[in-house]
Every structure is written in C-alpha cells, then in structure tokens.
mmJSON file of the N, C-alpha and C atoms, coordinates in Angstrom:
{"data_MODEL":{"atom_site":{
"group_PDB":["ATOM","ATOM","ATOM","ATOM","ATOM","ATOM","ATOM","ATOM","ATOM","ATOM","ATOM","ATOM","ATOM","ATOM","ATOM","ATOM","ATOM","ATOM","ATOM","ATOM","ATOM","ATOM","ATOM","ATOM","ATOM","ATOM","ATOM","ATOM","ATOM","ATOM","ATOM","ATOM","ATOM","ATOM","ATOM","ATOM","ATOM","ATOM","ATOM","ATOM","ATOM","ATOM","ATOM","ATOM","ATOM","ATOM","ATOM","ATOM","ATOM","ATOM","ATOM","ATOM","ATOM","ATOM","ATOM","ATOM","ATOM","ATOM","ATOM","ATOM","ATOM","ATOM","ATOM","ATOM","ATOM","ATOM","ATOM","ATOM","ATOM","ATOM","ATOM","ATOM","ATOM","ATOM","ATOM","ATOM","ATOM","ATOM","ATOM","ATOM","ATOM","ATOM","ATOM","ATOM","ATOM","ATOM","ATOM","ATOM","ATOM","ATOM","ATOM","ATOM","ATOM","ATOM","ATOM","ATOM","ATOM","ATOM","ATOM","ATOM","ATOM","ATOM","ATOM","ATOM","ATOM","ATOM","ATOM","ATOM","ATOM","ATOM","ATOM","ATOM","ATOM","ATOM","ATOM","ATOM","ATOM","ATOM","ATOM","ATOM","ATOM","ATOM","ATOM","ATOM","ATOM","ATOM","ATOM","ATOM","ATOM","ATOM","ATOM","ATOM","ATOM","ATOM","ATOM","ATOM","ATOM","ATOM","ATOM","ATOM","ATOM","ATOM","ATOM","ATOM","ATOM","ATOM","ATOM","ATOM","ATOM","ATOM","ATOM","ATOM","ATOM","ATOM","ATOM","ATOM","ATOM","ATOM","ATOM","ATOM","ATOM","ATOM","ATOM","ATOM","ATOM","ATOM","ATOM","ATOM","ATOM","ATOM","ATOM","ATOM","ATOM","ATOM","ATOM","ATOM","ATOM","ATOM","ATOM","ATOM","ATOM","ATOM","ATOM"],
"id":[1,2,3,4,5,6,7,8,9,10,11,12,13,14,15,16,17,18,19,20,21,22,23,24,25,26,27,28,29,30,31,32,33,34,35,36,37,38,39,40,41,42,43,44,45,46,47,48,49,50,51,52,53,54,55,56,57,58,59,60,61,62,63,64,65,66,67,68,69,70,71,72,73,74,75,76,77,78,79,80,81,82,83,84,85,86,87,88,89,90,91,92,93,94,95,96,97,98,99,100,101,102,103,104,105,106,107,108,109,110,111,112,113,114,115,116,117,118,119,120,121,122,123,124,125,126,127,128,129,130,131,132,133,134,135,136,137,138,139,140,141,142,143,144,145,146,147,148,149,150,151,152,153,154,155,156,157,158,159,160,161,162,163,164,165,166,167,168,169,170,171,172,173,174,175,176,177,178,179,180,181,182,183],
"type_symbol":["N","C","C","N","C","C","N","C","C","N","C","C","N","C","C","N","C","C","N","C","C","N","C","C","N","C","C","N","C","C","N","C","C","N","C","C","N","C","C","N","C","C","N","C","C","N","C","C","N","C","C","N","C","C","N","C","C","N","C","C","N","C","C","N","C","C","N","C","C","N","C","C","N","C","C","N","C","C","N","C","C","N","C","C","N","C","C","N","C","C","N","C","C","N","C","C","N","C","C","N","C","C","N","C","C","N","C","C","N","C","C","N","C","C","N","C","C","N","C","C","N","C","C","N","C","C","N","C","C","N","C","C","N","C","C","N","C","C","N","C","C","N","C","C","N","C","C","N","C","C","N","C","C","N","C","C","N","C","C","N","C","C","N","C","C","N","C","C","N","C","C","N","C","C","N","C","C","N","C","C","N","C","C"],
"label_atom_id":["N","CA","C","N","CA","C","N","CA","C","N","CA","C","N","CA","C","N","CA","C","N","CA","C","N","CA","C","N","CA","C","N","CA","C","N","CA","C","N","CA","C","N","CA","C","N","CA","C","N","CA","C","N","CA","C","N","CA","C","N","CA","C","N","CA","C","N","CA","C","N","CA","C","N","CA","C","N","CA","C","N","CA","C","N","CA","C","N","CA","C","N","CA","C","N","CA","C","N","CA","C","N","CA","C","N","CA","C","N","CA","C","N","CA","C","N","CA","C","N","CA","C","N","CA","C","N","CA","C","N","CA","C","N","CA","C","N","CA","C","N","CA","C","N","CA","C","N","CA","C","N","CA","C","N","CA","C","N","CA","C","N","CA","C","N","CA","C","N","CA","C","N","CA","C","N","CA","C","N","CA","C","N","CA","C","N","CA","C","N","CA","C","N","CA","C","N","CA","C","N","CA","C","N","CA","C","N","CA","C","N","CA","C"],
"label_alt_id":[null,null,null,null,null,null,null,null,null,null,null,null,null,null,null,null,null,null,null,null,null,null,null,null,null,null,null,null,null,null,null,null,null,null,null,null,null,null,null,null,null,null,null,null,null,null,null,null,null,null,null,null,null,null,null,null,null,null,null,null,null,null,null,null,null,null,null,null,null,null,null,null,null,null,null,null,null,null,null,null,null,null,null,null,null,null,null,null,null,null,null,null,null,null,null,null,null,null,null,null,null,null,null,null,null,null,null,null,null,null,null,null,null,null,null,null,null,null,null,null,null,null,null,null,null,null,null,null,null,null,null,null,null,null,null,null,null,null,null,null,null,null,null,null,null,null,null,null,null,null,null,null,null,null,null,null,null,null,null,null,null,null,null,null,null,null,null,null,null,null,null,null,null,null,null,null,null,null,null,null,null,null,null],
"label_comp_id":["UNK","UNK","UNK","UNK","UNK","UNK","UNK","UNK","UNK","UNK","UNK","UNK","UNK","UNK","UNK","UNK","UNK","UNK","UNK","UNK","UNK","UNK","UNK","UNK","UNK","UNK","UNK","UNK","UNK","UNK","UNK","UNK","UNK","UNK","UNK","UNK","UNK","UNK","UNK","UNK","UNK","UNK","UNK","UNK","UNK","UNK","UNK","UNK","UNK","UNK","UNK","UNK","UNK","UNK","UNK","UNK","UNK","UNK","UNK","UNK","UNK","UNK","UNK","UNK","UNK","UNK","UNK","UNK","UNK","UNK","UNK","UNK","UNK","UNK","UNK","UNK","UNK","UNK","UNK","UNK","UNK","UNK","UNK","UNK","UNK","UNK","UNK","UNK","UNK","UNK","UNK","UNK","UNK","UNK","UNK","UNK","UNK","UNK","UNK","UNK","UNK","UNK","UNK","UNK","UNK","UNK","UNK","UNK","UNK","UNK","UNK","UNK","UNK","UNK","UNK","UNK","UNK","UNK","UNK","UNK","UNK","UNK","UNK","UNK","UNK","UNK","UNK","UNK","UNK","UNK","UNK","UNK","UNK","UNK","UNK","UNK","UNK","UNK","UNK","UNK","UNK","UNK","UNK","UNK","UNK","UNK","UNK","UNK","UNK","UNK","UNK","UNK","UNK","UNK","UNK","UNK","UNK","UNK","UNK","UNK","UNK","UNK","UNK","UNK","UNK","UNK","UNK","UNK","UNK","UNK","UNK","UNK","UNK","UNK","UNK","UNK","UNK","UNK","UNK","UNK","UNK","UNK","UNK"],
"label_asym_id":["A","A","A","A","A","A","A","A","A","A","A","A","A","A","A","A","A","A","A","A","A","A","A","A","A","A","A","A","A","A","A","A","A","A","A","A","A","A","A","A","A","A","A","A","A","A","A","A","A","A","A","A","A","A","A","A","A","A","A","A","A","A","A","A","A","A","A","A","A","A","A","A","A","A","A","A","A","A","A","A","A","A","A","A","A","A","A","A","A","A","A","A","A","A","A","A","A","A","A","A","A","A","A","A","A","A","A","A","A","A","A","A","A","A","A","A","A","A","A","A","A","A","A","A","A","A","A","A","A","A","A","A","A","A","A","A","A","A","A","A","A","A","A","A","A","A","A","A","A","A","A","A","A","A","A","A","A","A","A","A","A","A","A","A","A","A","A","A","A","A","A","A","A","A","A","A","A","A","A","A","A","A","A"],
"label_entity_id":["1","1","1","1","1","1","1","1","1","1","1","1","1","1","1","1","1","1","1","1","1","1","1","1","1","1","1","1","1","1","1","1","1","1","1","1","1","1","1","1","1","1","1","1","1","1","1","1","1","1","1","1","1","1","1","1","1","1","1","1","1","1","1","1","1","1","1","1","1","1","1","1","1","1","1","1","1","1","1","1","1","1","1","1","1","1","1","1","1","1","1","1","1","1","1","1","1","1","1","1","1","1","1","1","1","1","1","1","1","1","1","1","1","1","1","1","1","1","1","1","1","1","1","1","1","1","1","1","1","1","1","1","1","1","1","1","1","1","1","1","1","1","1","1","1","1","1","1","1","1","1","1","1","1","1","1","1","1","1","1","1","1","1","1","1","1","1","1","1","1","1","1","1","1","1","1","1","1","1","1","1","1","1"],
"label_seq_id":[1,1,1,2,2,2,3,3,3,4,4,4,5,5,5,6,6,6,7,7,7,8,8,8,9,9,9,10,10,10,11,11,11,12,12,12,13,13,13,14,14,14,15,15,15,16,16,16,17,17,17,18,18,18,19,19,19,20,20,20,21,21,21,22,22,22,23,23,23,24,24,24,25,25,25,26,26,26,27,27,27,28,28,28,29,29,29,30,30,30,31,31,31,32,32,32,33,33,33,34,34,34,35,35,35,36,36,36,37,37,37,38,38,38,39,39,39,40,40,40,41,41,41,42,42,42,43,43,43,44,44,44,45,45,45,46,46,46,47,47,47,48,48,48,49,49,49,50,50,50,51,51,51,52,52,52,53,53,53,54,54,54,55,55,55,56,56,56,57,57,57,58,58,58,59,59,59,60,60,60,61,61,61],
"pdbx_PDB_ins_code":[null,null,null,null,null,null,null,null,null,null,null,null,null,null,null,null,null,null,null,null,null,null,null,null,null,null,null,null,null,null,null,null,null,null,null,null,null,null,null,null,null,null,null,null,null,null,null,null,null,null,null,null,null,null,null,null,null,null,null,null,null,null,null,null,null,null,null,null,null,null,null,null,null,null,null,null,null,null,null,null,null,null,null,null,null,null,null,null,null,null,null,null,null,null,null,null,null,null,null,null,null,null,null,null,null,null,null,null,null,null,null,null,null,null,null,null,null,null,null,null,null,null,null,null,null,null,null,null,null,null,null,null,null,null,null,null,null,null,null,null,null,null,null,null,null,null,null,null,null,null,null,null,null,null,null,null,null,null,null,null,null,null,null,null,null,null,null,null,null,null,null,null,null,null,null,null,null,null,null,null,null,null,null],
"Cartn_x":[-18.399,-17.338,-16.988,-16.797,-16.547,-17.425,-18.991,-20.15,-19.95,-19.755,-19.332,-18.619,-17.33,-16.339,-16.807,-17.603,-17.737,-18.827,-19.644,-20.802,-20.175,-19.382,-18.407,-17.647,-17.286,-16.029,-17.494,-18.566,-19.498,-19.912,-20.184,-20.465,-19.686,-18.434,-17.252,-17.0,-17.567,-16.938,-18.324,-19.885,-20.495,-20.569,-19.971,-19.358,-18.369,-17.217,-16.613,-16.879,-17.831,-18.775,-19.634,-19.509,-20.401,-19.239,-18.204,-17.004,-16.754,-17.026,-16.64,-14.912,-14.534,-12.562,-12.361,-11.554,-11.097,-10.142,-10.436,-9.749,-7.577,-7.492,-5.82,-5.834,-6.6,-6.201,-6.73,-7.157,-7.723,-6.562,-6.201,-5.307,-3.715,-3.518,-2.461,-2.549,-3.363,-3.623,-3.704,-4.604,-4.31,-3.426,-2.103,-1.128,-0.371,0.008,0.654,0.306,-1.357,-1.643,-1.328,-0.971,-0.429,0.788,1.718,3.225,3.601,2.789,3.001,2.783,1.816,1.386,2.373,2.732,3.897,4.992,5.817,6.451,6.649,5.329,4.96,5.198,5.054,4.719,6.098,7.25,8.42,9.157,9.209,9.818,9.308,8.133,7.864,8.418,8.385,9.352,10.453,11.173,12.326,12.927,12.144,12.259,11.879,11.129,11.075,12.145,12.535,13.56,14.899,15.185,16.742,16.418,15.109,14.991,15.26,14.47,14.753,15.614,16.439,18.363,18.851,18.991,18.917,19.171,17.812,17.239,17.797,18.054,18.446,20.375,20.721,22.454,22.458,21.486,22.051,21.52,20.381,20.003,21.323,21.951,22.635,24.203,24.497,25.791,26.607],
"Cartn_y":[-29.673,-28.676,-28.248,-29.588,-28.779,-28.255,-28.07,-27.672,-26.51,-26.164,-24.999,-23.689,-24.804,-23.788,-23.527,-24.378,-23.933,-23.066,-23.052,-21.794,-20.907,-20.419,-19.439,-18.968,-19.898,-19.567,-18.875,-19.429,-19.181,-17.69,-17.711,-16.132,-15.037,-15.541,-14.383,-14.076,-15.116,-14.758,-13.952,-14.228,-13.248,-11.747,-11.696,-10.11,-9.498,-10.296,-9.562,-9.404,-10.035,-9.479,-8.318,-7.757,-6.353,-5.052,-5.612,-4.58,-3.89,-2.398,-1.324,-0.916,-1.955,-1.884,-0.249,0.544,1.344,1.095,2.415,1.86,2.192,1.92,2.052,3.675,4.459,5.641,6.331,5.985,6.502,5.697,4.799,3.879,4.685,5.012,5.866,7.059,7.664,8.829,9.251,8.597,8.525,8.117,7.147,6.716,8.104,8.465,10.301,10.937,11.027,12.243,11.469,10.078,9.785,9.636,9.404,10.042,10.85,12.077,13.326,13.761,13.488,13.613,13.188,11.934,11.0,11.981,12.101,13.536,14.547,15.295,16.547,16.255,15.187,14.695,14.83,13.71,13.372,15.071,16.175,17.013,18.091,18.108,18.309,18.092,16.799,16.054,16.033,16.569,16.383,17.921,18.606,19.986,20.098,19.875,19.454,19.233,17.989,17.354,18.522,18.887,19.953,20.815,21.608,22.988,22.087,21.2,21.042,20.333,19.433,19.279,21.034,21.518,22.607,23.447,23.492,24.068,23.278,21.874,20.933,21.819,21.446,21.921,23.338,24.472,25.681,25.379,24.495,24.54,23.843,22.841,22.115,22.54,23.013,23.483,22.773],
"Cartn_z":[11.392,11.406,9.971,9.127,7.64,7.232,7.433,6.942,7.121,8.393,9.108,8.143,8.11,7.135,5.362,5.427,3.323,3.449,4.44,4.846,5.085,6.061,5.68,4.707,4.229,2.885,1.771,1.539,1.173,0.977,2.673,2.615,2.601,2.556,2.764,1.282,0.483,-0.953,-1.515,-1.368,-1.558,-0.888,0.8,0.823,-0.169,-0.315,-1.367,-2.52,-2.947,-4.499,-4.066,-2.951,-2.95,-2.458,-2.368,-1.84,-3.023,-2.775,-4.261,-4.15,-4.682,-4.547,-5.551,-5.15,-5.621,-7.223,-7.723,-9.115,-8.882,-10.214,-10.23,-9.548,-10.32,-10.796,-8.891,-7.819,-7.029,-6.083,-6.334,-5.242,-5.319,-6.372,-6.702,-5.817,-6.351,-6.072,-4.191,-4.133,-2.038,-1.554,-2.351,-1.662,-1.717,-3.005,-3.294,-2.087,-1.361,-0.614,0.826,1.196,2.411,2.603,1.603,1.203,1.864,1.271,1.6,3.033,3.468,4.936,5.978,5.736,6.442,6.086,4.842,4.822,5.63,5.791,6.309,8.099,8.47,9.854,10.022,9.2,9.568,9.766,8.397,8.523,9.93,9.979,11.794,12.848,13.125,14.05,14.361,13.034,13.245,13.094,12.788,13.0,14.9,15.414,16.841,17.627,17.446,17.773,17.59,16.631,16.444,17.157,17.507,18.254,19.927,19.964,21.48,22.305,21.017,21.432,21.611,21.107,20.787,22.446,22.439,24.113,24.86,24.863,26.009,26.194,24.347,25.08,25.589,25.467,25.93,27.678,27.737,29.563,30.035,29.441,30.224,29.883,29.49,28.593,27.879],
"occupancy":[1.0,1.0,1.0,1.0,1.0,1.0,1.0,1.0,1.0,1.0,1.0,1.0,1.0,1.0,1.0,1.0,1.0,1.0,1.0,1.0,1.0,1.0,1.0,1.0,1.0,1.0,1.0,1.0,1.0,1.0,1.0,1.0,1.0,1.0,1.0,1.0,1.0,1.0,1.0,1.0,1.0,1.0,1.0,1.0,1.0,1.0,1.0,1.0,1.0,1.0,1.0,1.0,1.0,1.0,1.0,1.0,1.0,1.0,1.0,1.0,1.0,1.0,1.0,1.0,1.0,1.0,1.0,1.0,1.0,1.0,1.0,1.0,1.0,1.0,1.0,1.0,1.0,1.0,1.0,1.0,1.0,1.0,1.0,1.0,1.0,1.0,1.0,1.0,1.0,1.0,1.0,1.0,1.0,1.0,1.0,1.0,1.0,1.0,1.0,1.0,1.0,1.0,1.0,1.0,1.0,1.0,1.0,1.0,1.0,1.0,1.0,1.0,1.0,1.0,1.0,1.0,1.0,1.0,1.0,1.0,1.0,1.0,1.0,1.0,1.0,1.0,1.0,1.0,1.0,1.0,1.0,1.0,1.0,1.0,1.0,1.0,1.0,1.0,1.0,1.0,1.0,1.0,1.0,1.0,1.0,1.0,1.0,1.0,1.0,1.0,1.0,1.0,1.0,1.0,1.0,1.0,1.0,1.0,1.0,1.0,1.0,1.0,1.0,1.0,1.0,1.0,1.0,1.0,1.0,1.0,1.0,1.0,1.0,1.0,1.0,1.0,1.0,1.0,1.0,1.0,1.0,1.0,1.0],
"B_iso_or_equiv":[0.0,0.0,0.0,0.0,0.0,0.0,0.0,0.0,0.0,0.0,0.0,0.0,0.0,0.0,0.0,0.0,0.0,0.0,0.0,0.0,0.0,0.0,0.0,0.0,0.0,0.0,0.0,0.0,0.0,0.0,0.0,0.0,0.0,0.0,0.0,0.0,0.0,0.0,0.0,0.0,0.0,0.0,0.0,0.0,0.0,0.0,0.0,0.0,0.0,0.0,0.0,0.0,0.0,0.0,0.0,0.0,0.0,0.0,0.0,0.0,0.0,0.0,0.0,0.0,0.0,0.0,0.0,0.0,0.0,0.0,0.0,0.0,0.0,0.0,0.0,0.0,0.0,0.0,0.0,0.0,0.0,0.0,0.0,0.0,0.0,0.0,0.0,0.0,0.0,0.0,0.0,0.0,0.0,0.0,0.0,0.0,0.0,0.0,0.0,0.0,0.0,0.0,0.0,0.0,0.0,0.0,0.0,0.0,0.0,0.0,0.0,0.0,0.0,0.0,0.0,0.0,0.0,0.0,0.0,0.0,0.0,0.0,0.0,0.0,0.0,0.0,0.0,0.0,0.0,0.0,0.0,0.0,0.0,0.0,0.0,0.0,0.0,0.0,0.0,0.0,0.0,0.0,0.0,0.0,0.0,0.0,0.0,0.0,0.0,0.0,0.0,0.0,0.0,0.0,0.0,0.0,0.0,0.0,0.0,0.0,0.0,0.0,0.0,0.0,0.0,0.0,0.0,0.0,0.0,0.0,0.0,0.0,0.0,0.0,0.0,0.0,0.0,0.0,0.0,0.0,0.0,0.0,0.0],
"pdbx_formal_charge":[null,null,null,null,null,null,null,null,null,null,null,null,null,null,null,null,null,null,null,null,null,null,null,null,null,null,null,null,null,null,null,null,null,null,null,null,null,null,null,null,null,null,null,null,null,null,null,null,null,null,null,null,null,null,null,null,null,null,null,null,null,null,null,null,null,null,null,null,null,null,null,null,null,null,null,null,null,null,null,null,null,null,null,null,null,null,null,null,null,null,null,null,null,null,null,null,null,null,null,null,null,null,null,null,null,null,null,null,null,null,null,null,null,null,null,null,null,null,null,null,null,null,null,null,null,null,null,null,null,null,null,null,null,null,null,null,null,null,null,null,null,null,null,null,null,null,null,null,null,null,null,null,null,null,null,null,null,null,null,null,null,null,null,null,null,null,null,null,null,null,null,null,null,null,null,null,null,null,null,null,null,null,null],
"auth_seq_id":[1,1,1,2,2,2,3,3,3,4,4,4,5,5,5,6,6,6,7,7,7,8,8,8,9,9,9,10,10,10,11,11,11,12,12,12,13,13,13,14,14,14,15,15,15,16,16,16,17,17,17,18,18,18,19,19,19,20,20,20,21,21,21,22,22,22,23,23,23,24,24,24,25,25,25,26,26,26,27,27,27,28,28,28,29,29,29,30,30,30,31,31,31,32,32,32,33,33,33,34,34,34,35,35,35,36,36,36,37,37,37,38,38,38,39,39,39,40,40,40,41,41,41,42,42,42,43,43,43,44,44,44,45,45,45,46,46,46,47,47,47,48,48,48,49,49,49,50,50,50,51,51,51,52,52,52,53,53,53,54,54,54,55,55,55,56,56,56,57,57,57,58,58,58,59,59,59,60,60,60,61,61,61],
"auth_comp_id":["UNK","UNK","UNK","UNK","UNK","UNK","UNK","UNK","UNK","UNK","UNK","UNK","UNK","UNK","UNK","UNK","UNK","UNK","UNK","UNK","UNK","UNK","UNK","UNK","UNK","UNK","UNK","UNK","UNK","UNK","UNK","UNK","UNK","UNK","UNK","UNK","UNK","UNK","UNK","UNK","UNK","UNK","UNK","UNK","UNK","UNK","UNK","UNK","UNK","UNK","UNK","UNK","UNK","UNK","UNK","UNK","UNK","UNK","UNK","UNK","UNK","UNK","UNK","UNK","UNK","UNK","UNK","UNK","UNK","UNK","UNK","UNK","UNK","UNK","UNK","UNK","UNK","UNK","UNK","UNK","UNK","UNK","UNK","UNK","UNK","UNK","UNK","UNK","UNK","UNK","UNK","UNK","UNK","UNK","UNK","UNK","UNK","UNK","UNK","UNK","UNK","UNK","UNK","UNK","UNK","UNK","UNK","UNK","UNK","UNK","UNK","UNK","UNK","UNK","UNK","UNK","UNK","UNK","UNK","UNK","UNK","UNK","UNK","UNK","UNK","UNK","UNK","UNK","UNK","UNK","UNK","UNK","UNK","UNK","UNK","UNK","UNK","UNK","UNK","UNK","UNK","UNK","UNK","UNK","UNK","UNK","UNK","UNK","UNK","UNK","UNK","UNK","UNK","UNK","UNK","UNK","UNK","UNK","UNK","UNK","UNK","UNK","UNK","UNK","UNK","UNK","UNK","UNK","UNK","UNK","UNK","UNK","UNK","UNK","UNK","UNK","UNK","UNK","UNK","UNK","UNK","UNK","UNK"],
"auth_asym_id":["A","A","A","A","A","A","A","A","A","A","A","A","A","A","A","A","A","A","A","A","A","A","A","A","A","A","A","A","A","A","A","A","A","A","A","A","A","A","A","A","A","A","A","A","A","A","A","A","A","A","A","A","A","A","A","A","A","A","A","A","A","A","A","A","A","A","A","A","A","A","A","A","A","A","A","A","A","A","A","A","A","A","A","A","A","A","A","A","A","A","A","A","A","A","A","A","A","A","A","A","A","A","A","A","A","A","A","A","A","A","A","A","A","A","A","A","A","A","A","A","A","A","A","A","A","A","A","A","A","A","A","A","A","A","A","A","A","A","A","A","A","A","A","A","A","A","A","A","A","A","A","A","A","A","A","A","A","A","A","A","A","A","A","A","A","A","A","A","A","A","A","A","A","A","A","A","A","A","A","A","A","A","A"],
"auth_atom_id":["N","CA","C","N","CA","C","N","CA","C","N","CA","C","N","CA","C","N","CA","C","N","CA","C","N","CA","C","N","CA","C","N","CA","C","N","CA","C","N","CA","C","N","CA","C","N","CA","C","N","CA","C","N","CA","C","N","CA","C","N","CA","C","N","CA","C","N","CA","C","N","CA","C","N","CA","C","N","CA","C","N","CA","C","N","CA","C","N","CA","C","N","CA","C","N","CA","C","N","CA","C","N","CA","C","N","CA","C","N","CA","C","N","CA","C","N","CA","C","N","CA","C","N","CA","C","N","CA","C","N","CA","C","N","CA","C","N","CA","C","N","CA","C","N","CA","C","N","CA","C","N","CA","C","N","CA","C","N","CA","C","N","CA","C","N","CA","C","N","CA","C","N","CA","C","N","CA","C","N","CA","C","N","CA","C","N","CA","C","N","CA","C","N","CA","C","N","CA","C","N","CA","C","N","CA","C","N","CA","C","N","CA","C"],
"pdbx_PDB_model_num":[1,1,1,1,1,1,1,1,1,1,1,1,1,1,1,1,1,1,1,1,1,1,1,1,1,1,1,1,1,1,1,1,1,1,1,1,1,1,1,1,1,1,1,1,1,1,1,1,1,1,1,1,1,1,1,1,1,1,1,1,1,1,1,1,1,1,1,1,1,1,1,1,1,1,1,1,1,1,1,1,1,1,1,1,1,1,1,1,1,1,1,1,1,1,1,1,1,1,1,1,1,1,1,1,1,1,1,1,1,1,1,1,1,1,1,1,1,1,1,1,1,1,1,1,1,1,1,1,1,1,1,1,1,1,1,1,1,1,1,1,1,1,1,1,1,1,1,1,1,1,1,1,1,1,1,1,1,1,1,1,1,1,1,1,1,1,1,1,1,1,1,1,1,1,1,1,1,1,1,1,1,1,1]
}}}
C-alpha cells in the first residue's frame, strides 16, 4: 500500500513538471476579463429582474 502511494506521489510530481503554469502578467490579465464578464452578467440580471418586478406590479396592481 505505501509502495502504492510514493508511485503516485512520484508520478504526480513529474506531471506537474510538464504543466505550462501561466505567468503573473496573463493570470492578471484573465482575471480583469472574468471580472468584467461576471459584471456584465450581474448588470443584466438585474436589469431583468427591475423590468419584470416591474411587469409583475402593473399585471397584478
């Protein structure tokens, strides 16, 4: 069983010597453009939401 696990631990540490990790300057940068997106989604939604309270109080009075 422990053989088991240091063969694993083994090979999991030579996958991550082939993983191309992103730099500072790119990790930044895509968090900025999913920010924004999440942003863009929320002000949607909630632009949604006011039009169709909206519609609900004039159907229901």
């Amino acid at each position: 069983m422990i053989s088991k696990v240091k063969d694993f631990l083994s090979e999991v540490k030579i996958e991550l010597g082939k993983v191309t990790w992103p730099t500072r300057k790119e990790t930044v940068s895509t968090t900025w453009v999913v920010l924004a997106i999440v942003l863009l989604i929320a002000v949607y939604l909630g632009a949604c939401d006011v039009v169709l309270a909206k519609v609900m109080r004039l159907i229901l009075g």
